[in-house]
C-alpha positions as CSV (number, residue, x, y, z in Angstrom):
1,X,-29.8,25.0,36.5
2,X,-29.2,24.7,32.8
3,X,-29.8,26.5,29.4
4,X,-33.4,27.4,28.2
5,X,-33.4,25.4,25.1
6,X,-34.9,22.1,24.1
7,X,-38.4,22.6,26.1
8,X,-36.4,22.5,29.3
9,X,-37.3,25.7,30.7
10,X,-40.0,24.3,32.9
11,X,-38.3,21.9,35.0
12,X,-35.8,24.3,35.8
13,X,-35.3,26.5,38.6
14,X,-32.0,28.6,37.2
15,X,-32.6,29.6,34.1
16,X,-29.7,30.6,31.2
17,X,-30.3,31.6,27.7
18,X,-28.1,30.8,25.3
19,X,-26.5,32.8,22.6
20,X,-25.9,32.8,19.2
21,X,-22.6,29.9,17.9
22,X,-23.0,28.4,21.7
23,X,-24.2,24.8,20.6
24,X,-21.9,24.5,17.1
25,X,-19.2,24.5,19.4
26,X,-17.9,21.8,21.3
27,X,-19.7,20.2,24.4
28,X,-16.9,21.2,26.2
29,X,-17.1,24.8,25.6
30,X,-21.4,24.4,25.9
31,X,-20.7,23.2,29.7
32,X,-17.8,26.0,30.3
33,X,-20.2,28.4,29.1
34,X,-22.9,27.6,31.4
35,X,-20.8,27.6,34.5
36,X,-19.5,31.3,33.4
37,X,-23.0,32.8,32.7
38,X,-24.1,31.2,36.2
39,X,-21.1,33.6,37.3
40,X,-18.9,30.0,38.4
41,X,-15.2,30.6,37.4
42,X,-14.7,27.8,34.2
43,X,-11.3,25.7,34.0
44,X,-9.9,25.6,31.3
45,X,-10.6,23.1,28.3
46,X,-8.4,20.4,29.4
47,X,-9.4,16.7,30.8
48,X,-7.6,15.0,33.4
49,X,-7.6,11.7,34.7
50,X,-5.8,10.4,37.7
51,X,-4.7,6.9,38.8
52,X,-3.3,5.5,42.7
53,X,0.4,4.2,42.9
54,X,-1.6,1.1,43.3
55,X,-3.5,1.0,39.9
56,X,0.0,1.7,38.0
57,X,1.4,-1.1,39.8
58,X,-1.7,-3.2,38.9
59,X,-1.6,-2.7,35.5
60,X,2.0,-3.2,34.8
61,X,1.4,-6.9,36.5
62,X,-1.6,-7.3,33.9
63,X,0.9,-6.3,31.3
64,X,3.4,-9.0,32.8
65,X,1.5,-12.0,33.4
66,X,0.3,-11.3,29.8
67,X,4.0,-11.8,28.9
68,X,4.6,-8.2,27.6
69,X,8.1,-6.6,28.9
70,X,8.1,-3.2,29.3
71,X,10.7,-2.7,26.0
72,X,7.5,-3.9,24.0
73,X,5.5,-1.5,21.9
74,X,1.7,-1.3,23.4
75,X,-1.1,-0.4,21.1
76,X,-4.3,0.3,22.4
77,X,-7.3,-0.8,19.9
78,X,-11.1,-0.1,20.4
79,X,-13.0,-1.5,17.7
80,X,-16.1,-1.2,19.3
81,X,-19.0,1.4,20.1
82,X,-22.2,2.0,21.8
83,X,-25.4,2.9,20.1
84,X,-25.7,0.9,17.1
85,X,-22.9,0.1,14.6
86,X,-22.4,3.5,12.3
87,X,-19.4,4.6,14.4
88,X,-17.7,1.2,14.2
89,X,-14.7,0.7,11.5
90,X,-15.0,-2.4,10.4
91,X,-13.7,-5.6,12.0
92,X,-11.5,-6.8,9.5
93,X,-9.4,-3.8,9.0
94,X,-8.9,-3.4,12.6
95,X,-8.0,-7.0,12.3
96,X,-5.7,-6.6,9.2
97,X,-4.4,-3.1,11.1
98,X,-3.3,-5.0,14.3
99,X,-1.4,-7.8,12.1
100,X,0.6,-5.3,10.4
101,X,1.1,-3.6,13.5
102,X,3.2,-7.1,15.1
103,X,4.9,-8.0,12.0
104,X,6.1,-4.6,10.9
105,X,6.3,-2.6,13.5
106,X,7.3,-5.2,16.5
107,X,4.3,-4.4,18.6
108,X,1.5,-6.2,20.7
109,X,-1.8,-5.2,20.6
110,X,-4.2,-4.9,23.3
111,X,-8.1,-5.1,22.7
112,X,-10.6,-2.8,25.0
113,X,-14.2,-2.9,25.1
114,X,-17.2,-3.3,27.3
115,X,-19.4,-6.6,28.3
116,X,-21.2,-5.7,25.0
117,X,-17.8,-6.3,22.6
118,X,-16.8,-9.0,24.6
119,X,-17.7,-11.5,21.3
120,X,-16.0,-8.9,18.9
121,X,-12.4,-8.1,20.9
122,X,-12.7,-12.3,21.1
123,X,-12.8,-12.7,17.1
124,X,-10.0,-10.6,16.7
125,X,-7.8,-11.8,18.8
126,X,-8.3,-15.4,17.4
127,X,-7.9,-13.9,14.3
128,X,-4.9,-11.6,14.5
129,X,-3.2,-14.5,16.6
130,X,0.3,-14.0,19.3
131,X,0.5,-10.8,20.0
132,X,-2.5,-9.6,20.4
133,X,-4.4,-9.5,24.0
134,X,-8.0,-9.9,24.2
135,X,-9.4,-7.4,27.1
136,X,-12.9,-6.4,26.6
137,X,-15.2,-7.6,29.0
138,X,-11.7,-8.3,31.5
139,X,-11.7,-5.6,33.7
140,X,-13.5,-2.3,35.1
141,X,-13.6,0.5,34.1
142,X,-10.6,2.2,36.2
143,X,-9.0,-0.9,35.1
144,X,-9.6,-0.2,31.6
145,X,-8.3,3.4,32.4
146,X,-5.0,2.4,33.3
147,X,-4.2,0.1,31.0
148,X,-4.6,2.7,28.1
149,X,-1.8,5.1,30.5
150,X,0.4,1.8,29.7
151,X,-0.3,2.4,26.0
152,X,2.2,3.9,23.7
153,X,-0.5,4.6,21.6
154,X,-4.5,4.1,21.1
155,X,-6.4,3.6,18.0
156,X,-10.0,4.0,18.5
157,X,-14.1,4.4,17.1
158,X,-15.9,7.5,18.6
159,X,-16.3,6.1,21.7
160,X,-16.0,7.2,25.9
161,X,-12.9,5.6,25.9
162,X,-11.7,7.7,22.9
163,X,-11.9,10.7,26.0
164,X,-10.1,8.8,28.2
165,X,-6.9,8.0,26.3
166,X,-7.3,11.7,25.3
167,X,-7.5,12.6,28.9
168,X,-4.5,10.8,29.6
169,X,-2.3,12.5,26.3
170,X,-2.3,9.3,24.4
171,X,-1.0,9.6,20.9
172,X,-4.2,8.6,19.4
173,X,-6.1,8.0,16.1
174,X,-9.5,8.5,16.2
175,X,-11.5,7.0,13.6
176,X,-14.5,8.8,12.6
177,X,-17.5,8.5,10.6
178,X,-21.5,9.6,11.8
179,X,-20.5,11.7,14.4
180,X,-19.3,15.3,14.3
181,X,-16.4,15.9,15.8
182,X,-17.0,19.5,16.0
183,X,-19.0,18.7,18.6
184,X,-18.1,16.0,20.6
185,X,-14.2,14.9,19.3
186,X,-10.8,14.6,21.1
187,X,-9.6,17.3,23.9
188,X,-6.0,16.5,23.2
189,X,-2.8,17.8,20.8
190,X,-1.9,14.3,20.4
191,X,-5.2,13.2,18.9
192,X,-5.7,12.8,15.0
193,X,-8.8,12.3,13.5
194,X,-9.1,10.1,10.3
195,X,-12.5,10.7,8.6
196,X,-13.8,11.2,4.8
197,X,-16.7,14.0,5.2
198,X,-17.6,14.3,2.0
199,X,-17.9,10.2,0.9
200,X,-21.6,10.9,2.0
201,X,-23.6,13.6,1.8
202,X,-25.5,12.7,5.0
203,X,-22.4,13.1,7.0
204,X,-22.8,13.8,10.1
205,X,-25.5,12.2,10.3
206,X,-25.4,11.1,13.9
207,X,-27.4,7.7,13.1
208,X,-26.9,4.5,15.1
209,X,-27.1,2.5,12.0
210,X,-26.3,3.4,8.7
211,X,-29.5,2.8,6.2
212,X,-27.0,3.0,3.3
213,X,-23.5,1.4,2.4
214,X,-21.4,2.9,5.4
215,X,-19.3,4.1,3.1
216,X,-18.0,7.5,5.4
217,X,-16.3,4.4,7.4
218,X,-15.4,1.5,4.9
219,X,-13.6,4.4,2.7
220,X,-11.0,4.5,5.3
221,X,-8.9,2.0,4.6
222,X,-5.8,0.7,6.7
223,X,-2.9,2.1,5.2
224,X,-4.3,5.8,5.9
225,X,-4.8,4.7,9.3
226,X,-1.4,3.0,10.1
227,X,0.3,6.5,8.2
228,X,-1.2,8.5,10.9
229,X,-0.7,6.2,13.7
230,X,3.0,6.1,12.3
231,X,3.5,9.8,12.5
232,X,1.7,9.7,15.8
233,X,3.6,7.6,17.3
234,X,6.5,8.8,20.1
């Protein structure tokens, strides 16, 4: 079952046209809207995540043999992305975010990503020094998942775990560049998007790498992120 468009028609056996605004909405709404015209009764808009009494208690002990008491502030970070490097803020600021983070604000950071940021979350962590907790490439994905619940906040690239931390109503920044969050941003009232639109006039332009000078990210400097996060955070 699916919607006619794309060339798709053939391989399908339930076929649903689409109509006019359906696919400048988000993906969200484009899945919700094909379970209603199959005659399905839609949820509503909001994701959920859910966690065992035993993953809680797992990730609190990460959290302790870390050395971080439960009085500390936890910041989530994920400077990485998959696909290429256009959706990624760059390095440094996340690195010159997370410093300003401990010394002014009295918090630790923690560092998510995948197998393939393993390297990156390492350099920053060096680089940042006590205080900040290098995870990428440390644990699964559920793992991963509740860790971010532990999270006072998250700070984050266009990425899956972006949805996760908003499925679990993290106060969040969301740092954006190529992509179009129109389409495929944050489900959640505690989510803030950072993003300059018009530093580009290819923007969105949904590349993996960026041919010219990045600029729709490296115009976004720290202090505009750190504000937000600030009036983000509980």
């Amino acid at each position: 079952m699916g919607f006619t468009t794309d060339a798709r028609s053939l391989l399908l056996t339930d076929r649903i046209r689409t109509w006019p605004g359906l696919k400048k909405g988000h993906l969200v709404d484009y899945y919700l809207g094909l379970m209603t015209s199959a005659g399905m009764t839609a949820g509503d808009r909001r994701l959920t995540l859910f966690f065992t009494a035993d993953e809680h208690v797992a990730a609190r002990r990460r959290l302790h043999v870390l050395g971080i008491s439960p009085s500390t502030r936890i910041i989530g970070i994920n400077p990485g992305a998959t696909y290429g490097t256009a959706k990624r803020w760059p390095k440094e600021r996340f690195i010159a975010l997370s410093r300003r983070l401990i010394t002014e604000h009295h918090a630790c950071i923690l560092v998510f990503g995948g197998p393939g940021e393993a390297g990156l979350g390492a350099e920053i962590a060096e680089r940042v020094g006590p205080g900040c907790f290098n995870l990428c490439n440390k644990t699964r994905l559920r793992e991963a998942m509740a860790l971010i619940s532990c999270c006072h906040a998250f700070v984050t690239n266009d990425s899956g775990l972006m949805h996760v931390a908003a499925a679990l109503d993290i106060p969040q920044v969301a740092i954006i560049g190529p992509t179009d969050p129109v389409a495929t941003g944050p489900i959640s009232s505690v989510s803030r998007l950072v993003q300059n639109p018009g530093s580009c006039r290819c923007a969105p332009c949904l590349k993996v790498d960026c041919p010219l000078d990045h600029r729709c990210m490296t115009t976004i400097n720290v202090d505009r992120v750190l504000e937000t996060l600030m009036e983000m955070m509980p």
